[in-house]
TISE-394980 format. One record per residue (C-alpha): x, y, z. Coordinates in pm, whole numbers, plus 50000, padded with zeros to 5 digits. Each point is the difference from the previous one (the first is absolute). Last residue first. Layout:
N
ATOM     X     Y     Z
ATOM     X     Y     Z
...
This chain:
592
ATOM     X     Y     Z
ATOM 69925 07913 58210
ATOM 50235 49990 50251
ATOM 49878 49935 50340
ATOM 50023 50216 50292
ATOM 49802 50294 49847
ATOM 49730 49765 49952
ATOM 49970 49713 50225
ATOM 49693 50093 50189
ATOM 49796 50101 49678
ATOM 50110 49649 49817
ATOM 49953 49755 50281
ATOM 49649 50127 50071
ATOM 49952 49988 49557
ATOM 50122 49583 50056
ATOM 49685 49954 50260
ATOM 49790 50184 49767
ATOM 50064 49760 49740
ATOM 50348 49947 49758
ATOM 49929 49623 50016
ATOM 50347 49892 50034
ATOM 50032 50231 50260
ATOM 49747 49801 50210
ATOM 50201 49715 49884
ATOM 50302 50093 50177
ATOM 49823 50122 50357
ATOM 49790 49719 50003
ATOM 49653 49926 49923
ATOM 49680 50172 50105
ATOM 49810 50301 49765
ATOM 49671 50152 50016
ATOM 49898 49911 50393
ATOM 49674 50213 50073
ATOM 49962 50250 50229
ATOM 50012 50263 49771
ATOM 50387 49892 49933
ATOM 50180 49783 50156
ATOM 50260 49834 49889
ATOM 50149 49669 50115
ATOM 50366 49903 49972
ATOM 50072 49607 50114
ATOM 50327 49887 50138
ATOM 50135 50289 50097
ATOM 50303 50077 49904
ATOM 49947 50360 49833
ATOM 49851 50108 50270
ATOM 50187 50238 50184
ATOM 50090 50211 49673
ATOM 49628 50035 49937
ATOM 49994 50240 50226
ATOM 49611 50064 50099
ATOM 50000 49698 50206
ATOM 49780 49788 50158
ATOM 50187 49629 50086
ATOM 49767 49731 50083
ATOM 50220 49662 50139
ATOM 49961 49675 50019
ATOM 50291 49862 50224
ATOM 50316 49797 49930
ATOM 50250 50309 49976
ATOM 49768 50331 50044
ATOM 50187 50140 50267
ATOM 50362 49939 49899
ATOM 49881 50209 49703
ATOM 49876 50242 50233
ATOM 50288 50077 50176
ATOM 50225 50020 49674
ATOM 49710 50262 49913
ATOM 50021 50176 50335
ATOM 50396 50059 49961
ATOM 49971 50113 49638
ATOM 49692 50218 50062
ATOM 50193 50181 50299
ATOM 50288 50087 49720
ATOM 49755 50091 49755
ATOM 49799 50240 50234
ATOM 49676 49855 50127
ATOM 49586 50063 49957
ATOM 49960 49763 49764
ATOM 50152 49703 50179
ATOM 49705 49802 50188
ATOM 49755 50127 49705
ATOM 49768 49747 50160
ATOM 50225 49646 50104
ATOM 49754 49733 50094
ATOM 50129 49624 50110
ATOM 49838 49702 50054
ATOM 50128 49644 50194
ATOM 50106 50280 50258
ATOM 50316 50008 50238
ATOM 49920 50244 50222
ATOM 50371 50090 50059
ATOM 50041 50044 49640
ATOM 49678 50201 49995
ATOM 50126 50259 50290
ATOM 50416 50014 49858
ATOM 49805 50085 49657
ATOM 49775 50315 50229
ATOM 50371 50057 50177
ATOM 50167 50052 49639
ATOM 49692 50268 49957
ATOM 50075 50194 50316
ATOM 50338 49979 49885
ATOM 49907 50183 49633
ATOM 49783 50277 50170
ATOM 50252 50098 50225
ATOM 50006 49985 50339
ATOM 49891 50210 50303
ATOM 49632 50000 49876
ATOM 49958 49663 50018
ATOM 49614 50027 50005
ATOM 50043 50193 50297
ATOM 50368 49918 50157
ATOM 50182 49752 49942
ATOM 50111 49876 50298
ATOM 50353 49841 50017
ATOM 49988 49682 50202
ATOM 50166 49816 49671
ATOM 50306 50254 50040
ATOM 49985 50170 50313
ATOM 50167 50313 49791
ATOM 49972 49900 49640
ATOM 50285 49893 49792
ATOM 49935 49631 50061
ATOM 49649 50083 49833
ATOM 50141 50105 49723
ATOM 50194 49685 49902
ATOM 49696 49745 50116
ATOM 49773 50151 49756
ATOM 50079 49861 49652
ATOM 49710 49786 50037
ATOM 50169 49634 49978
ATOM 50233 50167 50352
ATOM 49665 50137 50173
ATOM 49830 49622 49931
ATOM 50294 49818 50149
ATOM 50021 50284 50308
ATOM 49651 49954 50105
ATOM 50072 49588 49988
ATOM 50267 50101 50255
ATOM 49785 50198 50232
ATOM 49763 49727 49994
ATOM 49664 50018 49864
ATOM 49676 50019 50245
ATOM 49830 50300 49866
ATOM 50015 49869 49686
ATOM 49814 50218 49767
ATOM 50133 50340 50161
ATOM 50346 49841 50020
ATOM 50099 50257 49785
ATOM 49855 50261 50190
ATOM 50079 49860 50322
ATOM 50368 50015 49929
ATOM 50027 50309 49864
ATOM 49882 50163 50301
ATOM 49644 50155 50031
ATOM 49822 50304 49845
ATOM 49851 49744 49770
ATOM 50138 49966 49574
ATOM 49765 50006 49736
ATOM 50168 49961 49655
ATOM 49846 50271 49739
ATOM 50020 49780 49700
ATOM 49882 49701 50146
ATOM 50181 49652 50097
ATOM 49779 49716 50105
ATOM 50016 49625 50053
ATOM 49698 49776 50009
ATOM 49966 49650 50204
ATOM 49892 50236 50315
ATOM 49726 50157 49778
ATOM 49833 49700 49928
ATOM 49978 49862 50360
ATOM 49912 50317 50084
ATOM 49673 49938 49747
ATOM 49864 49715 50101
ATOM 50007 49824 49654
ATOM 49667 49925 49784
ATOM 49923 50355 49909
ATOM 50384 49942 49816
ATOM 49858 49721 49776
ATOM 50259 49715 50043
ATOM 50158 49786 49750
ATOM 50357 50074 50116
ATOM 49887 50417 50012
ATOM 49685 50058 49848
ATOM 49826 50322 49856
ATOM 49635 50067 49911
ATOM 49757 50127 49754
ATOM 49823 50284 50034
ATOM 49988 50304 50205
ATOM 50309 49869 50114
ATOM 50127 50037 50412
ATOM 50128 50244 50194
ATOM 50307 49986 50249
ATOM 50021 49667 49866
ATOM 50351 49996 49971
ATOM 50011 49949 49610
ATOM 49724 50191 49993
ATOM 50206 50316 50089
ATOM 50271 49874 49774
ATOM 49779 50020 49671
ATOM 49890 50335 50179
ATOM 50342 50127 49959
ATOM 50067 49941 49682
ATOM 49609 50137 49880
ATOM 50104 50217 49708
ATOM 49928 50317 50170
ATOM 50376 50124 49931
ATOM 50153 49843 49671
ATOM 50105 49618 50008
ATOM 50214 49736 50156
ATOM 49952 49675 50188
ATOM 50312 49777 50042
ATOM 49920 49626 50036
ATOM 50301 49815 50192
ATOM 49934 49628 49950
ATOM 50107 49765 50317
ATOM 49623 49820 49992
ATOM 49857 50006 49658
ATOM 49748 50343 49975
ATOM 49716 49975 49775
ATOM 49787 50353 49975
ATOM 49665 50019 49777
ATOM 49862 50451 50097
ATOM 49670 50017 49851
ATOM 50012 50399 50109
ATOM 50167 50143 50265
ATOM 49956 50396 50086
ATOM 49599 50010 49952
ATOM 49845 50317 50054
ATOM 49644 50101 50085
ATOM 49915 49703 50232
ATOM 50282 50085 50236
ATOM 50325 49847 50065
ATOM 49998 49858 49714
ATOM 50126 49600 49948
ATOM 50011 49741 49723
ATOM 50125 49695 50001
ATOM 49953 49740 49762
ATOM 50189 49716 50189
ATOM 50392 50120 50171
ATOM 50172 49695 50044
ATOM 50331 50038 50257
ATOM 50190 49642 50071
ATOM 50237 50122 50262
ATOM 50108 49659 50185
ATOM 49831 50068 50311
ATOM 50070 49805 50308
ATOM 49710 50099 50251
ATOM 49684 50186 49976
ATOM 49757 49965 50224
ATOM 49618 49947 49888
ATOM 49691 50228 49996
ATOM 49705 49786 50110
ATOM 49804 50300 50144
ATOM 50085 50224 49760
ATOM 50264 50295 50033
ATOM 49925 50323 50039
ATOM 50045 50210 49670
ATOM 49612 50161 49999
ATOM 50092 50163 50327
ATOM 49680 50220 50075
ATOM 50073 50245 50297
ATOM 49832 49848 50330
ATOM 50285 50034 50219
ATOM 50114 50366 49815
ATOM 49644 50114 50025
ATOM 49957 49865 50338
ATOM 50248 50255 50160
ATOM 49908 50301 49789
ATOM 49598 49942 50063
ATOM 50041 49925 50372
ATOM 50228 50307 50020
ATOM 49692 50205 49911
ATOM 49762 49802 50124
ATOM 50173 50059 50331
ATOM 49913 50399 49983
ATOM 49653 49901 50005
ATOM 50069 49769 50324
ATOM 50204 50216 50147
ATOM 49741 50273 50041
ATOM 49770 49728 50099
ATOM 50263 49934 50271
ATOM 50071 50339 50084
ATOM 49640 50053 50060
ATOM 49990 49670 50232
ATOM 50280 50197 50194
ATOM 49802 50361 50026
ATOM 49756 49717 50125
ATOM 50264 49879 50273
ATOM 50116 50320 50083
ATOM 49681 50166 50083
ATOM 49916 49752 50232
ATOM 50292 50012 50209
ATOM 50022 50388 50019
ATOM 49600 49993 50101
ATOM 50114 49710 50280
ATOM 50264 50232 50163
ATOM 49728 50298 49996
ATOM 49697 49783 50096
ATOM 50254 49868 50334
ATOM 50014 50336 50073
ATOM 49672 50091 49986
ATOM 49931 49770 50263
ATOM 50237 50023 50219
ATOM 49882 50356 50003
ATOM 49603 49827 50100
ATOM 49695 49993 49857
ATOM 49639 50076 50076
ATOM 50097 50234 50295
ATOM 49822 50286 49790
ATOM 50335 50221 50010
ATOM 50196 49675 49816
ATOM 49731 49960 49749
ATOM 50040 50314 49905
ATOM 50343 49970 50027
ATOM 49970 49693 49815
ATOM 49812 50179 49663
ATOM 50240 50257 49955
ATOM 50318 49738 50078
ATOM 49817 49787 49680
ATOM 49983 50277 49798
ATOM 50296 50116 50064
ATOM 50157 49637 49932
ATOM 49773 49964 49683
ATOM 50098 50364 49837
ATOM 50371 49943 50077
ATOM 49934 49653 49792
ATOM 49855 50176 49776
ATOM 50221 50271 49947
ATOM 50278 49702 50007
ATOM 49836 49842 49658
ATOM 50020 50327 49818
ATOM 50326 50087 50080
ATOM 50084 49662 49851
ATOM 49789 50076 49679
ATOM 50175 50341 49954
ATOM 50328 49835 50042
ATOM 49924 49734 49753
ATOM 49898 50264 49755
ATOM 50297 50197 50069
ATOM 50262 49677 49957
ATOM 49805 49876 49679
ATOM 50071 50367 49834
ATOM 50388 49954 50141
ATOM 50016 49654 49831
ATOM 49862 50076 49677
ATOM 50239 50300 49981
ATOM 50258 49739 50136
ATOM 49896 49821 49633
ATOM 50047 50311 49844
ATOM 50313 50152 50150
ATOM 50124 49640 49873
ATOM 49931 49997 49673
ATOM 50173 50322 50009
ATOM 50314 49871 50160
ATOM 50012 49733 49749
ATOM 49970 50220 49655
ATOM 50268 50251 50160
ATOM 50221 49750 50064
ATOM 49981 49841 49665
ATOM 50032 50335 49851
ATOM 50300 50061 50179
ATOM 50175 49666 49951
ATOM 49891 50066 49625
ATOM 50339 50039 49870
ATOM 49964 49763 49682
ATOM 50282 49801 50060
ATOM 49887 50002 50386
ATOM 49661 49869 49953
ATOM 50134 49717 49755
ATOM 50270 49901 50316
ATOM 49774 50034 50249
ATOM 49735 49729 49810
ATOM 49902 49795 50346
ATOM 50001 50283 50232
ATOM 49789 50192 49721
ATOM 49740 49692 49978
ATOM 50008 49939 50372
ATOM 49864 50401 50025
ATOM 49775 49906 49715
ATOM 49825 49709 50195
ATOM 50060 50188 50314
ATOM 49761 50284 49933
ATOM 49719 49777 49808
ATOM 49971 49769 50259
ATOM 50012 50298 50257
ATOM 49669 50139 49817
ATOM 49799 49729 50002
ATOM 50061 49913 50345
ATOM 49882 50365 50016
ATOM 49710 49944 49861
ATOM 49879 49710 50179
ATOM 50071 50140 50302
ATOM 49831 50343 49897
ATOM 49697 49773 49933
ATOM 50024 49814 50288
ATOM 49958 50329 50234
ATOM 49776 50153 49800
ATOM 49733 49724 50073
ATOM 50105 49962 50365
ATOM 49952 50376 50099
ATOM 49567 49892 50040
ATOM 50136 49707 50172
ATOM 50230 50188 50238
ATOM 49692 50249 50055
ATOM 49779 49746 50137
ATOM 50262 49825 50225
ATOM 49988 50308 50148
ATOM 49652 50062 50031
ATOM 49973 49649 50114
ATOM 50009 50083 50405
ATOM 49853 50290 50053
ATOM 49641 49832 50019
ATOM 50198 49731 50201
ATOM 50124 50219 50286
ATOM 49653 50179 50030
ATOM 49847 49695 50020
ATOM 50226 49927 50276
ATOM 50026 50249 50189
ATOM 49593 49925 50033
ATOM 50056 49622 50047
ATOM 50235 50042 50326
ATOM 50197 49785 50125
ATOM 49891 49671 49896
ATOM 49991 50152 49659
ATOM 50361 50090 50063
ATOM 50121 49668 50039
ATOM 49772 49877 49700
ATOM 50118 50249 49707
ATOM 50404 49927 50177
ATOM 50023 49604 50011
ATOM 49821 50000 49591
ATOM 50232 50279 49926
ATOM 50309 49814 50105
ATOM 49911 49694 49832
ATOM 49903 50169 49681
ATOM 50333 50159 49986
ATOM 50169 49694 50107
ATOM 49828 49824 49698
ATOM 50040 50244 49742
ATOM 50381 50103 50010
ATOM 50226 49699 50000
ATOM 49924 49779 49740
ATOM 49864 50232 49739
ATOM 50204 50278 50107
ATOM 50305 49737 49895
ATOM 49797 49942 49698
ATOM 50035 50344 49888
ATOM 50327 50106 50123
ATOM 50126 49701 49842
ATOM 49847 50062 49649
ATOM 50080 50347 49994
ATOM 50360 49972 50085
ATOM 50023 49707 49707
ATOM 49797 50228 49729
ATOM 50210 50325 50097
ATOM 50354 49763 49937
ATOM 49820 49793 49728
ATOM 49853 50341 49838
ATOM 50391 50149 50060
ATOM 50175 49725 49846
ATOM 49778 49956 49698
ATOM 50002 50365 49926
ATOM 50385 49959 49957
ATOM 50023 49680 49814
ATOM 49733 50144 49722
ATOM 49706 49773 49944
ATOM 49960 49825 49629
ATOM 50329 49885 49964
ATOM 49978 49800 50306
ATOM 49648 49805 49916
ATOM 50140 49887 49669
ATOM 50300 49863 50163
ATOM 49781 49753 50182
ATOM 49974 50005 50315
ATOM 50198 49744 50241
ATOM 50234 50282 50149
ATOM 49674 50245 50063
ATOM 49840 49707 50181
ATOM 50315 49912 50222
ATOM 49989 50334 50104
ATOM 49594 50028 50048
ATOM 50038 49669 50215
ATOM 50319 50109 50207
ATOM 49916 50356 50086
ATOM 49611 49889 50132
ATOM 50215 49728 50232
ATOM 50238 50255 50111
ATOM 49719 50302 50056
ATOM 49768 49744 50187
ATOM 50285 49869 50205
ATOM 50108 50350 50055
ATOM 49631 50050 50149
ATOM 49997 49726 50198
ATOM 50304 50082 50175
ATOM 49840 50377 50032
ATOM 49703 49854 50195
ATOM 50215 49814 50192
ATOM 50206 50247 50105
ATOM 49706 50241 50050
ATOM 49801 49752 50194
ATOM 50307 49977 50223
ATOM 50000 50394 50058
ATOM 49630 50044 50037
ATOM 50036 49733 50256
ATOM 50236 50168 50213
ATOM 49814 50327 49964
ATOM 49709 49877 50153
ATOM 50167 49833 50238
ATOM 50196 50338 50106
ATOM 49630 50165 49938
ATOM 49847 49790 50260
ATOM 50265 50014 50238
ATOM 49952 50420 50011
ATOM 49633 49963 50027
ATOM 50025 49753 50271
ATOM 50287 50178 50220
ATOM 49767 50314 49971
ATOM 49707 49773 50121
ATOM 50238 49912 50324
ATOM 50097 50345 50061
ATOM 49606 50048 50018
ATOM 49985 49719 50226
ATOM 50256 50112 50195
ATOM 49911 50370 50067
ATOM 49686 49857 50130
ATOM 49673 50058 49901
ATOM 49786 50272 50176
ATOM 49815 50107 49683
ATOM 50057 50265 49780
ATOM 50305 49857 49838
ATOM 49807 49691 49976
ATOM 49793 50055 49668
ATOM 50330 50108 49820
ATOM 50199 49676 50153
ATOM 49676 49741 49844
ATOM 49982 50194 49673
ATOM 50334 50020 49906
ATOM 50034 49606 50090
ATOM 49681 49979 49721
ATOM 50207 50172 49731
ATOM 50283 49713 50041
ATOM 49756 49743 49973
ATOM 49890 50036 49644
ATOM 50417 50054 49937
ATOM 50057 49650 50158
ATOM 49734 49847 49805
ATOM 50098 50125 49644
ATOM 50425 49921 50095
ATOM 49859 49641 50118
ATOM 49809 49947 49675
ATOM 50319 50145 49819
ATOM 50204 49724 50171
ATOM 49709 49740 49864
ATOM 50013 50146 49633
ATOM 50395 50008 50011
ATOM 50010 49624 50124
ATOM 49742 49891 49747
ATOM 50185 50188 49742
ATOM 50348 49754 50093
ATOM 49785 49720 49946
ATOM 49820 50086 49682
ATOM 50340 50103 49850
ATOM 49964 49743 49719
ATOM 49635 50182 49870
ATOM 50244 50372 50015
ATOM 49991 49953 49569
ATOM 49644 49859 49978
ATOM 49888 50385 50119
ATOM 50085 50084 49638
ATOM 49784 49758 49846
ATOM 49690 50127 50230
ATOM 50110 50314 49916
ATOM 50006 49919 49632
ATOM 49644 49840 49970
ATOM 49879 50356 50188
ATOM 50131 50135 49704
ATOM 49889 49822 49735
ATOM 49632 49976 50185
ATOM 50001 50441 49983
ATOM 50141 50179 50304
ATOM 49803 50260 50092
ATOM 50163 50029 50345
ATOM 49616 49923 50170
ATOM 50041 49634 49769
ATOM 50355 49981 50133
ATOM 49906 50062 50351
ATOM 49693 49784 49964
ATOM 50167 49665 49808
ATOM 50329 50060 50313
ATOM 49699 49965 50277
């Protein structure tokens, strides 16, 4: 029955492969469905019967009946619809417990999905137009297999009861009933086609919308240094008007079809009173009768107006089935292998092995790149924009991996490691720390969700941070606001080092991780840092060279290739392009 209604849908094998997929996800309910299909059963045979009861008290009012038994029918009708209605109501409940079981369960794979794809899949979609396709693409795919479930077999049941309960009353009503019958469901698949379109369209559309609107939100401060709140404004609102233009066009044609649908079905029931009358005056039928036709033509109606909907929803399900199962089935070349081992005590031993890396196969940013790190050894990276800095680090924590070549850490070859297991040994400090709208304390215990409050203090006092945050109302229960946007740019960083030193990692990573301070803040986050690095192996980017002057190693990049690597002294020694850095950021400071 599902192959047919997907084949009639126009659903191509892909797609009728999905729905069966998608129907796997309400496969642990099977129980609780089983109860809803059975109560629906029930509600299907109570409402056959119900237009049967009209027929038995209409055909007696003429007759010498008693006022009882007719009070008696009454009392029927009325205690069929209260248990009708009773287990409409539990069906619902359970119906809708399934169906936030579905939505939880469908939230928590594609979720843990997006969190374990690869970086390369994130910077290709836009956060905002993610959230609203997963949001439209979630909705979708519950509504759809929830009709799935729910909708076709009590609809068939009840017109299966209702086409043979009124043939046994009368086969010439009900030919009539049944010639009337599809035109609806005729013209709902005719509308179908422009229906999924405009849904596809304007899912489209609202991607597009909120990916910019989260965009502005996300860059208020640039938007307001240029004083385009305005513009920006004006650019949303009309985006809008035409989307809701989309809308508005989709709400007349829908209206035009639904008008449609109930002419018909006013055309059927006048037909069918036309033709019982006449039936009626020629003592072939009876009022009971055609009563009982008019409560089982409502009943019939509904049910294939119902299978309509659910070819409807089908189309419009491919839709969300597409935006659902193309983040589950997005290609994650970075997965880890089968055999992938834990890592546990590292001692730091970095060896990067001819490799080279592009991010596409026009440009190459790493070239040939030979690395050894010794355990402990601080290797600063430095080097004109473009140069490749950060994508050294990037492979460093396997958030891609070489073109060519490979990279081991203690004698391992990084596709070889599970990668969590990886990143929990590494340590990292960016430019542009990311703080949570949460309290101080759970952002610096963000890595150790289970540190004490006094081990959160040890790490706070080595960052320089324990001092301001005293000052703070609430003190360590102080929220931060938005990406720490009620403190300064120079704490949030001191509660990035406070983060690491609480992590405690065998590796540590610090990208530009004081560029973007005053001199006073750099003072305080550089004594932080150097308590930081002590015993680890440690990256350092930096564009001031001032910061790395003690490193043990000095590496430049240049074209994505290393050119120089030695020490801070010798490098000036050899008067390079290392020792001209030194010489443009000095001068004016430095006598000549």
């Amino acid at each position: 029955m599902f192959s047919a209604l997907a084949a009639l849908a126009g659903m191509d094998g892909r797609k009728v492969q999905q729905a069966r997929r998608a129907l796997s996800f309400i496969a642990p309910h099977r129980k609780t469905i089983s109860v809803i299909l059975v109560l629906m059963l029930l509600v299907a045979a109570l409402g056959a019967l119900e237009p049967l009861i009209y027929k038995l008290v209409f055909d007696r009012l003429g007759s010498n009946t008693g006022f009882a038994r007719l009070l008696m029918a009454v009392g029927a009708i009325v205690a069929a619809a209260l248990v009708k209605e009773a287990l409409n109501g539990l069906s619902n409940w359970l119906s809708w417990k399934v169906r936030l079981s579905v939505n939880y369960k469908l939230l928590d794979v594609t979720t843990a999905r997006l969190h374990s794809l690869p970086l390369s899949y994130h910077r290709e979609e836009t956060v905002g137009g993610l959230m609203t396709r997963l949001n439209h693409g979630i909705n979708g795919f519950v509504t759809g297999i929830s009709d799935l479930a729910f909708n076709i077999l009590p609809g068939l049941i009840y017109l299966s009861i209702s086409v043979v309960v009124m043939f046994r009353l009368d086969w010439r009503l009900s030919l009539l009933v049944v010639f009337f019958a599809p035109l609806p469901a005729m013209i709902g698949v005719a509308a179908s086609h422009e229906q999924t379109a405009r849904e596809s369209s304007l899912l489209y559309r609202w991607g597009v919308i909120f990916s910019r609107f989260n965009e502005v939100l996300s860059g208020i401060v640039t938007v307001k240094s240029f004083a385009m709140e305005e513009a920006e404004r004006r650019r949303f609102m009309g985006d809008v008007a035409q989307a809701h233009g989309i809308v508005r066009k989709g709400v007349l044609t829908d209206t035009r079809i639904g008008a449609a649908q109930n002419l018909v079905v006013m055309l059927a029931k006048s037909a069918s009173i036309g033709l019982a009358i006449y039936l009626i005056q020629r003592g072939e039928t009876t009022v009971g009768t055609l009563m009982a036709f008019l409560g089982y033509q409502g009943g019939i109606f509904g049910p294939v107006n119902s299978l309509t909907g659910v070819y409807q929803t089908l189309r419009k399900a491919g839709i969300s089935f597409d935006i659902v199962f193309s983040i589950l089935d997005a290609e994650d070349r970075l997965r880890d292998a089968p055999h992938a081992l834990p890592l546990h005590d590292v001692k730091g031993e970095v060896v990067f092995s001819q490799v080279s890396f592009g991010y596409n196969e026009e440009r190459r940013v790493l070239n040939g790149i030979d690395l050894h790190v010794q355990p402990g050894q601080t290797i600063a990276i430095v080097g004109p924009s473009g140069s490749g800095k950060t994508t050294l680090i990037s492979l460093l924590q396997r958030f891609y991996d070489p073109t060519t070549g490979c990279i081991k850490l203690d004698g391992n070859d990084l596709r070889e490691l599970q990668q969590r297991s990886l990143r929990r040994q590494i340590g990292v400090v960016l430019q542009d720390a990311l703080v949570f709208n949460d309290t101080i304390r759970n952002n610096i215990a963000y890595g150790r969700p289970d540190a004490t409050d006094a081990e959160i203090e040890d790490a706070a006092r080595a960052a320089n941070a324990h001092g301001f945050i005293g000052n703070l109302p609430g003190g360590y229960d102080f929220v931060v606001g938005e990406r720490g946007c009620r403190i300064s740019v120079g704490e949030r960083q001191r509660i990035s080092i406070a983060r690491a030193l609480l992590k405690n990692p065998s590796l540590l990573i610090l990208d530009e991780a004081t560029s973007a301070l005053d001199a006073e803040s750099e003072v305080l986050v550089q004594e932080a840092l150097d308590r930081l690095v002590q015993g680890r192996t440690s990256f350092i980017i930096a564009h001031r060279l001032s910061t790395v002057v003690g490193a043990h190693r000095i590496l430049v990049l240049k074209d994505g290739e290393i050119i120089e690597s030695d020490s801070h002294e010798s490098l000036m020694e050899q008067d390079g392009y290392y020792a001209s850095l030194v010489r443009c950021q000095s001068r004016g400071l430095l006598p000549a």
